[in-house]
C-alpha positions in Angstrom: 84.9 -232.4 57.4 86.6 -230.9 60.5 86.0 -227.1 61.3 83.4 -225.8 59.1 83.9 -222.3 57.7 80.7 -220.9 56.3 77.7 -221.3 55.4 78.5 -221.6 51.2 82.0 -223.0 51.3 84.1 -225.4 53.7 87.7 -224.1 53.3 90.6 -226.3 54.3 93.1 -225.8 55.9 91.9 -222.6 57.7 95.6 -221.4 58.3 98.3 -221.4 55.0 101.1 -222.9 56.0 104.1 -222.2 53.4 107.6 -224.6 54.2 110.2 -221.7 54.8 113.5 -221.9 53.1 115.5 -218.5 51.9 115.4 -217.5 48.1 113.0 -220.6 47.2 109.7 -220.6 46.0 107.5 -222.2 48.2 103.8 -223.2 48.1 100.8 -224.5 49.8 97.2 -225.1 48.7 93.9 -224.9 50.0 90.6 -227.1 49.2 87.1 -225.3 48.7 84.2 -227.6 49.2 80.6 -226.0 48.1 78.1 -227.3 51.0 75.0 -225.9 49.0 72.7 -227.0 46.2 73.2 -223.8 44.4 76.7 -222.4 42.2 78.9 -220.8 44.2 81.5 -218.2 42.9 84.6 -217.3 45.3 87.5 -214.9 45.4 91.0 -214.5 46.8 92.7 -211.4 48.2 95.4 -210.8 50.1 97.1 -208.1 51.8 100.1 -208.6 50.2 99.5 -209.1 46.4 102.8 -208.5 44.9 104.3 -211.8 47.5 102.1 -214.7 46.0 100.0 -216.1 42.8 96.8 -217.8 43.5 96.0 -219.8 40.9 92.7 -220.0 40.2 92.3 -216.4 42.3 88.3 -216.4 41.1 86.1 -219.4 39.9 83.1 -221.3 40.3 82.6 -224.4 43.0 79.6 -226.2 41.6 77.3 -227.8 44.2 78.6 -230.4 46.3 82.0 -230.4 44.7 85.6 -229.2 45.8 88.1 -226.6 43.8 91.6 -226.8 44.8 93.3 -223.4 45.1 97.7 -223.3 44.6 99.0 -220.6 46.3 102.7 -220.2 45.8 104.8 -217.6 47.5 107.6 -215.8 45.4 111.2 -216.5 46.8 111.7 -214.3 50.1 115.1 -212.9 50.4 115.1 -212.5 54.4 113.6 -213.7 57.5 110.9 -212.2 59.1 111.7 -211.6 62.8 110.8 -215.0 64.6 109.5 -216.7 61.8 106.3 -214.7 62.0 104.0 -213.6 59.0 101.7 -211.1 59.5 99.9 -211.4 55.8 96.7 -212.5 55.4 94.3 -214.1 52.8 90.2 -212.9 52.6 88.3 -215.7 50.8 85.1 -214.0 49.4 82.5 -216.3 48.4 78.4 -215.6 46.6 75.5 -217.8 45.5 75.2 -217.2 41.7 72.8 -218.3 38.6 72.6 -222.3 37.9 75.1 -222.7 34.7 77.4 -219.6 35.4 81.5 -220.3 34.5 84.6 -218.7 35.9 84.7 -216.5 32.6 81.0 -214.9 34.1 83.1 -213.8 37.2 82.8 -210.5 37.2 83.7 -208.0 40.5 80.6 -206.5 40.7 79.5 -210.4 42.2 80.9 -209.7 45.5 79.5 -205.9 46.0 77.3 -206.6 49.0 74.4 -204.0 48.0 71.0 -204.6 47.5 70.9 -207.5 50.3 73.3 -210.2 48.8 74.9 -212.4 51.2 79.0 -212.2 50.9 80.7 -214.5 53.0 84.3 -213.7 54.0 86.7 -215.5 55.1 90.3 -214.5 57.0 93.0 -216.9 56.8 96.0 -216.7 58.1 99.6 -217.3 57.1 102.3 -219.6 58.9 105.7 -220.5 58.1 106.7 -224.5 58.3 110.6 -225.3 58.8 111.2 -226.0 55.1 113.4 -229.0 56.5 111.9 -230.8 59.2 114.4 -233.0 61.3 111.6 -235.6 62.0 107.8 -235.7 61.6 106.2 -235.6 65.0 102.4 -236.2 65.6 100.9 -232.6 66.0 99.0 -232.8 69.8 95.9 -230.8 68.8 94.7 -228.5 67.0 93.5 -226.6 70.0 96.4 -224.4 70.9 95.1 -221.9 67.8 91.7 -221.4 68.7 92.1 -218.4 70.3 94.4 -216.4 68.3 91.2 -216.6 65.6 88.7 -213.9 68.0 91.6 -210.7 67.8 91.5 -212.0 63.6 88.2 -209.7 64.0 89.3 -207.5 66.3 92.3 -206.0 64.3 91.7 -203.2 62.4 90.5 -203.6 58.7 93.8 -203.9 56.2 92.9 -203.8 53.0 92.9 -206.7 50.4 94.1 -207.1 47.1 93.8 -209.4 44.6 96.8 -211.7 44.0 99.2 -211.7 40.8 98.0 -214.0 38.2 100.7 -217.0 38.4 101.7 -216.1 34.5 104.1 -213.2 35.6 106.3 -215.8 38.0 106.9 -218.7 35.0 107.1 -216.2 32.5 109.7 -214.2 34.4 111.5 -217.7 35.1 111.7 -218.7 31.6 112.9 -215.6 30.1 115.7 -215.8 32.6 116.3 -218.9 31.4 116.3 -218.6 27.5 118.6 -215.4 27.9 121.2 -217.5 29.6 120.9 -220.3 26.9 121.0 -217.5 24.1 124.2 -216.0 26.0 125.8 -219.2 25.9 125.1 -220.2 22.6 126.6 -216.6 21.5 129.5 -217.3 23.1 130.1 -220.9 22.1 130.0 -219.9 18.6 132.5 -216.4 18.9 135.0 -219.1 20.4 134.3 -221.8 17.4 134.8 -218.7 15.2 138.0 -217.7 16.4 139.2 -221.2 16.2 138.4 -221.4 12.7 140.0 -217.7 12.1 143.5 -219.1 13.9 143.6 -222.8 11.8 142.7 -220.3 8.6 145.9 -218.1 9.3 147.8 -221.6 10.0 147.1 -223.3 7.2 147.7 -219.8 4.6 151.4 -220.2 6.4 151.7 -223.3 5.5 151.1 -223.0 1.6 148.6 -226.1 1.5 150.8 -227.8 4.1 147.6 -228.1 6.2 145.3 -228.3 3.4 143.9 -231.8 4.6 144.1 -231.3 8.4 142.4 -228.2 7.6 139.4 -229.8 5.7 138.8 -232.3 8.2 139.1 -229.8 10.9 136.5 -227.8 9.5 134.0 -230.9 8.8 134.3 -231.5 12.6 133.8 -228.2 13.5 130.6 -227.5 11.1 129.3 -231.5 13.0 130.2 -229.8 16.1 128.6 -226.6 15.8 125.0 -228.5 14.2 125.6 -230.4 17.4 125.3 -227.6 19.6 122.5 -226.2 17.9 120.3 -229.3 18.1 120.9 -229.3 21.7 119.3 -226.0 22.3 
């Protein structure tokens, strides 16, 4: 399975690497895979929590199977200096009850009193090119063994649990139907005024118009049903 992570859950990769690119969502995803006979229940925090979703952020890994965690990043607007993030992700992860659910998750499960075995995990967070000009064969892995020791070292930050990923598509498609809402105001002021002007053309024309007109405003009313079956 590669590098092992603990003694409940294998976790994979052990670094997040998110592709890079300026005011664009990005994501990357991480595999849990329960090594026990027993129901595991995890947990994600991060020291950033307002920067990414995890969807799920808790649930249950049931024995010998795998959960697949999304986490997405919200758009960054700059850089960080050299490409380097310094947020981190703690995977928690317990032994519960045979039969237990995600909806059973409650956060008293990870408290570590009376004896119970939490495992936590640290992983870190790397950004990828969001572009690469050609895929070359990564060497080895070995090059980022070390920086994993000062992980322990560093003073304690403190961890938060992540947004739910409701508040990013929510947000998107609000945004979205305002715009459509906006346009479809609009479309119909300027099919209005239209109508207003061929009125005042045809009343100066004493009937003149009077068939133009009709058939003028039986294209309009096709146009605007048109325009509202679209939306």
């Amino acid at each position: 399975m590669g590098m092992s992570t603990g003694d409940f859950l294998d976790i994979q990769p052990t670094e997040l690497k998110f592709p890079f690119e300026l005011k664009k969502q990005s994501s990357c995803s991480m595999r849990l895979t329960n090594k026990t006979d027993q129901y595991v229940a995890f947990k994600v925090k991060t020291t950033n929590p307002k920067k990414y979703c995890v969807r799920p952020n808790t649930g249950i890994v049931l024995p010998g199977s795998t959960c697949d965690v999304a986490v997405t990043m919200q758009a960054q607007k700059e850089a960080p200096p050299d490409m380097q993030c310094k947020d981190k992700f703690l995977l928690q992860s317990v032994m519960t009850e045979h039969g237990v659910t995600s909806k059973d998750i409650t956060p008293e499960m990870f408290n570590k009193e009376h004896g119970k075995v939490v495992e936590e995990f640290k992983l870190r967070v790397a950004y990828i090119p969001a572009n690469p000009p050609s895929p070359v064969p990564e060497e080895s892995e070995e090059g980022s063994s070390p920086r994993s020791s000062t992980l322990e070292n560093e003073v304690s930050r403190s961890y938060e649990e992540p947004s739910k990923e409701k508040s990013l598509e929510a947000l998107a498609l609000i945004s979205k139907l305002t715009e459509e809402k906006t346009t479809t105001i609009q479309q119909n002021q300027k099919l209005r005024q239209e109508l207003e002007f061929l009125r005042k053309a045809s009343s100066k024309h004493h009937g003149g118009f009077s068939v133009t007109f009709v058939v003028l405003v039986g294209l309009l009313g096709v146009l605007i049903g048109y325009i509202i079956r679209k939306k």
